[in-house]
C-alpha positions, 0 to 999 in steps of 0.5 A, spaced: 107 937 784 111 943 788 116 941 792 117 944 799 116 952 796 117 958 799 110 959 803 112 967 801 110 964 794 104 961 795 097 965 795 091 963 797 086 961 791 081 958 794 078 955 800 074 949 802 075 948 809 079 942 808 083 943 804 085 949 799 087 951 792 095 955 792 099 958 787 106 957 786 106 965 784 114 963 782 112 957 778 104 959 776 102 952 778 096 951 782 095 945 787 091 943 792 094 943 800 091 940 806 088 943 811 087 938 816 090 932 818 088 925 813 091 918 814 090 913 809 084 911 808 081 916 810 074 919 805 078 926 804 072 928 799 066 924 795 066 926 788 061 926 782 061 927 774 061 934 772 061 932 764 063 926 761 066 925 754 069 921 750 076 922 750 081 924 755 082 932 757 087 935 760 082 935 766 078 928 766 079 923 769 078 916 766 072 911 769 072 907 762 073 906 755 071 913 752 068 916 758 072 921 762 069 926 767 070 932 769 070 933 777 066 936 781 067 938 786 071 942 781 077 944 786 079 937 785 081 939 779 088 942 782 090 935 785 098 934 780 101 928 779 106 925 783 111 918 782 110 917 789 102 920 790 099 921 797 091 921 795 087 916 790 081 917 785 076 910 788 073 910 781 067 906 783 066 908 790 067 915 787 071 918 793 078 921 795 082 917 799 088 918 803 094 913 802 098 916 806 099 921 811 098 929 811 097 934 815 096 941 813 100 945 808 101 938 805 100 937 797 095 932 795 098 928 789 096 922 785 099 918 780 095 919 773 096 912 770 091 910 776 086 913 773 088 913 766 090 908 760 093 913 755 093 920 756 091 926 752 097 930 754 103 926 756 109 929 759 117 929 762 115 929 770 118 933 775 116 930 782 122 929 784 121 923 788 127 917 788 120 913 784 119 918 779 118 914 772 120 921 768 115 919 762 108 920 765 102 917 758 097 913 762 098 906 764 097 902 758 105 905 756 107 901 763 110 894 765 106 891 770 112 890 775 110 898 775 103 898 775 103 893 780 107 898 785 100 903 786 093 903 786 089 902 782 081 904 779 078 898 778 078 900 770 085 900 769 086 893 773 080 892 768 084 894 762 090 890 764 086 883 765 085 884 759 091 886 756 095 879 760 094 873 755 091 867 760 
């Protein structure tokens, strides 16, 4: 997630109307902004597969076990992670959702174990908000008490029946 950057820093890679890819050229890190007003549960953006694999990629995102995706369209591609995130990939319905209110400029973020149950490259998150777990692997390394604070694809609620003794 790129906190609050100097829009001298940011270049224009693409744009979609409504919603466009910048470069933070002070830190090289792509991400996709707003361009218009979303508010939660808005449909910011349908989605389909643009290839599936068996196992997680930097890229993918999870819809069940040995199946990951690539997105299409591909700018979605550009949505980083965030503690606190702002958007949410509907596995099912196969749309972007708005969880809370953008207006344009603002970065869409979402929280990577809601669509992953182990990641092919965890990493020391950096997204500054008071929620951030520091650690970020997939949901299967998270308490439930964590979990049950977002939302969730219908996989990963899926992968947690499973894993909660009856």
């Amino acid at each position: 997630m790129i906190t609050n950057p100097d829009t001298k820093q940011l270049e224009l890679i693409s744009d979609h109307s409504f919603v466009q890819v910048l470069l933070n050229k002070s830190i090289g890190q792509k991400a996709l902004h707003a361009s218009t007003h979303f508010y939660p549960g808005d449909v910011i953006s349908k989605f389909s597969a643009g290839t599936t694999k068996r196992h997680p990629t930097y890229l993918t995102v999870q819809i069940a076990d040995k199946k990951h995706i690539t997105l299409l369209p591909e700018f979605l591609q550009y949505i980083n992670h965030s503690c606190a995130p702002n958007v949410f990939f509907d596995t099912t319905k196969m749309e972007l959702v708005c969880l809370n209110a953008l207006k344009p400029g603002d970065e869409l973020t979402f929280f990577y174990p809601s669509t992953e149950w182990e990641m092919a490259a965890p990493f020391a998150c950096n997204c500054g908000s008071q929620e951030c777990l520091q650690i970020i692997s997939g949901a299967a390394q998270l308490s439930l008490d964590i979990l049950e604070k977002y939302v969730l694809t219908d996989f990963i609620r899926q992968k947690i029946n499973q894993q909660v003794p009856i």
